[in-house]
N, C-alpha and C positions, 0 to 999 in steps of 0.2 A: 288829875293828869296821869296818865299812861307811863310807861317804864321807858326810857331812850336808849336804844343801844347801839352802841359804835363800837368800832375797831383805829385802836393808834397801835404805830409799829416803828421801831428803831433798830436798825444792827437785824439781830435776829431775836430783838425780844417781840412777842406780838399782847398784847393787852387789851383783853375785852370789857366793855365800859357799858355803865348799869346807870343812868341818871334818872332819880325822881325828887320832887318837890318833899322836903322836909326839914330838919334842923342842921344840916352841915356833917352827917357825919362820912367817914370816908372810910371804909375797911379795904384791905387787898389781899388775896387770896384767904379770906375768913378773920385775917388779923387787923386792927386800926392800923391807919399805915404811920403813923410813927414809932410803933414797932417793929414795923416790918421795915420802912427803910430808918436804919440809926442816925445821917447826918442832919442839919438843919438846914446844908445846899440843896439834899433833895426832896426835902419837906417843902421846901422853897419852890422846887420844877413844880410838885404834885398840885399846888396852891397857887401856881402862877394865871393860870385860866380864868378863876376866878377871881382872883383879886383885878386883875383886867378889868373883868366886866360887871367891877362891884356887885357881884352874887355870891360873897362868902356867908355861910351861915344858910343857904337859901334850898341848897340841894342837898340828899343823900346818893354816896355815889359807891356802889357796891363793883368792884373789881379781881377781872381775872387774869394774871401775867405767867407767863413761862416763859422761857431761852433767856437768853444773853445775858449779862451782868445788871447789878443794879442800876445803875447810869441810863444805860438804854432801856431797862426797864421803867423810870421814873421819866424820861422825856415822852415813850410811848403810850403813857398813863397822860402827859399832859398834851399829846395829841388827840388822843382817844375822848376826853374830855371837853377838847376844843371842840371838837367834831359834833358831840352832843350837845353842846351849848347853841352851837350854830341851828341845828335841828330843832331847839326850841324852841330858841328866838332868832330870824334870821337876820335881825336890828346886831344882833353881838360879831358878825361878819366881818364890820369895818372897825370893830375896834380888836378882832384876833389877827386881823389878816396884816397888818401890818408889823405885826408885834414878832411874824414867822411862823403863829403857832397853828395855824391850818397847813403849813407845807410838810410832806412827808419828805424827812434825810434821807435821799440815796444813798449816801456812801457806804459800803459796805466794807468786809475784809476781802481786800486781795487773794483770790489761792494761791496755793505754793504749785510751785514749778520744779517736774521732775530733773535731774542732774545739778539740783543746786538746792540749796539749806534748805531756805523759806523763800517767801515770793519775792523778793529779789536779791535778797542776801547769796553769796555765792561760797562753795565750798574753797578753803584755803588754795591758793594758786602756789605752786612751788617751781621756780623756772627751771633747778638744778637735781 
C-alpha cells in the first residue's frame, strides 16, 4: 500500500497527514503524540477515527501540524485522518460521516474592529 495524504484544518491550525498500513503507531511533528499532546481528551480526538471504524492498531500515521492551539491542532489531526481513511476505504464514509468527522469547522476568530477594544468589546463609555 502506497503512503495517503490529506490535509485537516481547524481555527488556524492546518495538519498534514501520512497514512500507511502498519502496527498503530502515531508520531506528530517527529514526537509519539502522547507526548506531544499531554491530556487523555486529546488523545481521545487523535484516536476517534479510528476507533469509529475499528482500524486501531492497523495504521501508521506520521503527522505534520503548525498554527493555533493544541485543541485545533488535535481536531484538525482527526479530520486530516478522517479524510485518509476515507481515501482508503471508501466503505468507512458512512460510518465517518455521520459521526461529523469528515466536515471541516468554519468557525473562526472574529477580527477586531478599529475604535473599539476587541471585536466587539467596546472601549469604556463615560456620559460625564
Amino acid at each position: 500500500m502506497s503512503v495517503t495524504h490529506t490535509i485537516g484544518r481547524r481555527k488556524n491550525a492546518v495538519a498534514r497527514v501520512f497514512l500507511k498500513e502498519g502496527k498503530g503507531a502515531i508520531s506528530v511533528n517527529k514526537k509519539d503524540y502522547k507526548d506531544y499532546f499531554d491530556t487523555a481528551t486529546l488523545h481521545y480526538k487523535v484516536e476517534q477515527a479510528f476507533a469509529v471504524t475499528e482500524t486501531t492498531g492497523q495504521y501508521d500515521v506520521v503527522i505534520n501540524v503548525t498554527g493555533g492551539g493544541i485543541t485545533g491542532q488535535a481536531e484538525a489531526i482527526r479530520l486530516g485522518i478522517s479524510r485518509a481513511l476515507c481515501e482508503v476505504n471508501p466503505d468507512f464514509r458512512t460510518t465517518l460521516k455521520p459521526e461529523g468527522f469528515l466536515t471541516r469547522d468554519p468557525r473562526m476568530v472574529e477580527r477586531k474592529k478599529f475604535g473599539q477594544k476587541k471585536a466587539r468589546k467596546k472601549f469604556q463609555f463615560s456620559k460625564r
